[in-house]
C-alpha positions as CSV (number, residue, x, y, z in Angstrom):
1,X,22.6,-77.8,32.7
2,X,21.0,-77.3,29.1
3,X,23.1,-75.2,27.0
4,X,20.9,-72.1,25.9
5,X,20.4,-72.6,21.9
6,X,19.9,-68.8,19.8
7,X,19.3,-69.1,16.4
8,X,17.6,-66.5,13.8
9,X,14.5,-67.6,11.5
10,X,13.2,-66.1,8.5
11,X,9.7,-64.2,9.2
12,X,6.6,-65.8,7.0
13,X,2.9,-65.4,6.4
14,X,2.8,-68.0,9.4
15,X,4.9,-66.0,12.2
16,X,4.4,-62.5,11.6
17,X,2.6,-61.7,13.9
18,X,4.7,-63.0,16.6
19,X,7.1,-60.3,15.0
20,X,4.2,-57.9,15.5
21,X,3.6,-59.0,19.2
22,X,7.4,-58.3,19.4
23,X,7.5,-55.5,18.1
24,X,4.8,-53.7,20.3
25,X,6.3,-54.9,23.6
26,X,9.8,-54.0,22.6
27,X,9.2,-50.4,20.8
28,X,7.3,-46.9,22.2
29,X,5.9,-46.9,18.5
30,X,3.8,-48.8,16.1
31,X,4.3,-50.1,13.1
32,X,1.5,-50.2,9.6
33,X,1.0,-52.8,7.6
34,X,3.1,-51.9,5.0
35,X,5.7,-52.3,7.2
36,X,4.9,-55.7,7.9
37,X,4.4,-56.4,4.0
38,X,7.5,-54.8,3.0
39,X,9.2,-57.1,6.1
40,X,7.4,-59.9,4.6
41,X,9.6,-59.3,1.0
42,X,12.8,-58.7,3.2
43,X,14.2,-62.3,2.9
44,X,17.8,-62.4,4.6
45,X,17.0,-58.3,5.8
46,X,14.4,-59.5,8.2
47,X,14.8,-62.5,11.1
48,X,13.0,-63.2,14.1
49,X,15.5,-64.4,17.5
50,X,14.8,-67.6,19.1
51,X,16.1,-67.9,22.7
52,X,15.0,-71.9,22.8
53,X,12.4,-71.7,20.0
54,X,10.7,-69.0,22.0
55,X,10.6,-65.7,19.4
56,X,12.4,-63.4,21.7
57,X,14.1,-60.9,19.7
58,X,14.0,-59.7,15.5
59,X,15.4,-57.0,13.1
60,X,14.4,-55.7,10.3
61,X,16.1,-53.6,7.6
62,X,15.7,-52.0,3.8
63,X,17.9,-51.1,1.4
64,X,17.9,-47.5,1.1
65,X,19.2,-45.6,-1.9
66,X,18.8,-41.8,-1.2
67,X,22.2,-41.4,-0.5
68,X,25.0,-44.0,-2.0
69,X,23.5,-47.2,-1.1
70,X,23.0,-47.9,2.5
71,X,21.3,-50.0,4.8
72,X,18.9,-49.2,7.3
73,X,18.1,-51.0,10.2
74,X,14.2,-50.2,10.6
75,X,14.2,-52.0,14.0
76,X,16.3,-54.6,15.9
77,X,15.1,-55.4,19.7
78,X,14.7,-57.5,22.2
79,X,12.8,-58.8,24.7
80,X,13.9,-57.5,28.5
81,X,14.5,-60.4,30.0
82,X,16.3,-61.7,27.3
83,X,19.1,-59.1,26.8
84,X,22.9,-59.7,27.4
85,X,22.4,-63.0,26.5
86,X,24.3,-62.5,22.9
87,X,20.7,-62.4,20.9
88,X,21.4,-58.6,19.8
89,X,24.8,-59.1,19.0
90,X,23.9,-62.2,16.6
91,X,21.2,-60.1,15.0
92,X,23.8,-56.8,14.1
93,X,26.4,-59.9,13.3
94,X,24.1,-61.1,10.6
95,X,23.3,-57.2,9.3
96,X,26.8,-57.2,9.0
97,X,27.8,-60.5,7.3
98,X,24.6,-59.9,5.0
99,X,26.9,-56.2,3.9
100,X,29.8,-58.2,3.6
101,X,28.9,-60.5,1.9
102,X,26.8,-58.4,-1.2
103,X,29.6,-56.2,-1.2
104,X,28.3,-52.7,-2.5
105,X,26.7,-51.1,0.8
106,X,28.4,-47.5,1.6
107,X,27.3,-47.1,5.1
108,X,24.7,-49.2,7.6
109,X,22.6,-46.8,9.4
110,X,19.6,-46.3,12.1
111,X,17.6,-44.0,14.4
112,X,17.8,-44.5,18.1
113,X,15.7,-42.0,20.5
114,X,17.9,-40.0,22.1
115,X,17.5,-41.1,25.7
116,X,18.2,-44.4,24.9
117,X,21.8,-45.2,26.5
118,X,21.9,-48.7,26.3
119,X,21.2,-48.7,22.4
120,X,23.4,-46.4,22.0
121,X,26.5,-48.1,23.7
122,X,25.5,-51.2,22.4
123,X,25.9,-50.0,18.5
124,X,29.0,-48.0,19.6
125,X,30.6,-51.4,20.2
126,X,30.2,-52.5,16.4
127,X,31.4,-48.9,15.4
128,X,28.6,-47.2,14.9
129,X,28.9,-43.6,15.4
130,X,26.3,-40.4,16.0
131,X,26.0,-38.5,12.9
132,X,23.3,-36.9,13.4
133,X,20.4,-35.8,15.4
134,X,16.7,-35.5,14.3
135,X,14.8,-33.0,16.1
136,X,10.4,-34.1,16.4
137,X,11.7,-37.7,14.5
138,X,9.0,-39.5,16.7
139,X,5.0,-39.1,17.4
140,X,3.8,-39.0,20.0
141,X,6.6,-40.7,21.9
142,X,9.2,-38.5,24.3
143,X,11.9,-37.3,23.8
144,X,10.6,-37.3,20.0
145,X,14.0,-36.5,19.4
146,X,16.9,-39.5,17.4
147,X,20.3,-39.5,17.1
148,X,21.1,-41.1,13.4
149,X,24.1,-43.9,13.7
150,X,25.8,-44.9,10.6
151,X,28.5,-47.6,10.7
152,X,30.3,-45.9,7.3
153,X,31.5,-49.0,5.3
154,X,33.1,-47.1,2.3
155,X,33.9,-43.7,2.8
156,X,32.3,-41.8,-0.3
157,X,34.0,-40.1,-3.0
158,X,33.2,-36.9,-1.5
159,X,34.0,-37.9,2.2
160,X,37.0,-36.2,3.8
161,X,36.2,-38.4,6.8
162,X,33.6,-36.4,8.2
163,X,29.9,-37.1,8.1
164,X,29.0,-35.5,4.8
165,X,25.6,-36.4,3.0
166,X,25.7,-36.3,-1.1
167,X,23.8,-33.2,-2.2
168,X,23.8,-34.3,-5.9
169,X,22.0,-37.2,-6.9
């Protein structure tokens, strides 16, 4: 038997829309084209899943630097019939040797709808934790409701331990 081969692949001019195709199979929402530009400048932040060189999975993330600097996971999914096969945990593994690597990220966050279970137990196992939940964060999608999970990297100077976001900035 043919050992299955997963390896993630940078997303170009030339395959992006596989990652939109992806993306509107896997999510309950859709995404503009500035999305897919700003994916396009993502370099290492943005890979596309191959499950034997079929695109099968991708995530996507932006530095964000509201709060401390952080990184947000703007989507990570995978195909159904594809799941459990280790393709989600290779794409969080890279998000989190791309943090340790540069060093200087304070937390690693996301949204995940509220009645999603398995998303939620899945990023529970990389310590991810709900911090948060944000009531109508979806259109025209139900429960429009997301729980915020942060993976907290560094604990802030102002961080007694407890979720706390920095009112100064």
């Amino acid at each position: 038997m043919k050992r299955s081969k997963i390896e993630l692949g940078d997303i170009t001019p030339h395959n992006i829309k596989q990652l939109k195709r992806l993306n509107t199979v896997v999510f309950p929402v859709s995404y503009n084209e500035k999305f897919y530009k700003d994916v396009l400048e993502a370099g290492e932040l943005a890979k596309l899943a191959y499950y034997n060189d079929i695109v099968v999975g991708a995530v996507c993330c932006r530095i964000d630097l509201e709060v401390g600097r952080r990184l947000y996971i703007m989507t990570l999914g995978c195909l159904y019939p594809y799941r459990r096969l280790g393709i989600g945990t290779m794409m969080v593994q890279h998000v989190l040797n791309y943090v340790e690597k540069d060093g200087n990220f304070d937390s690693i966050y996301l949204h995940v709808q509220l009645n999603n279970d398995g998303a939620i137990e899945f990023y529970k196992k990389f310590g991810f934790q709900i911090v948060e939940t944000k009531e109508h964060y979806y259109k025209r999608i139900e429960p429009a409701d997301a729980y915020v999970l942060e993976k907290v990297l560094k604990p802030s100077a102002n961080n007694d331990g407890d979720h706390q976001s920095n009112s100064m900035k």
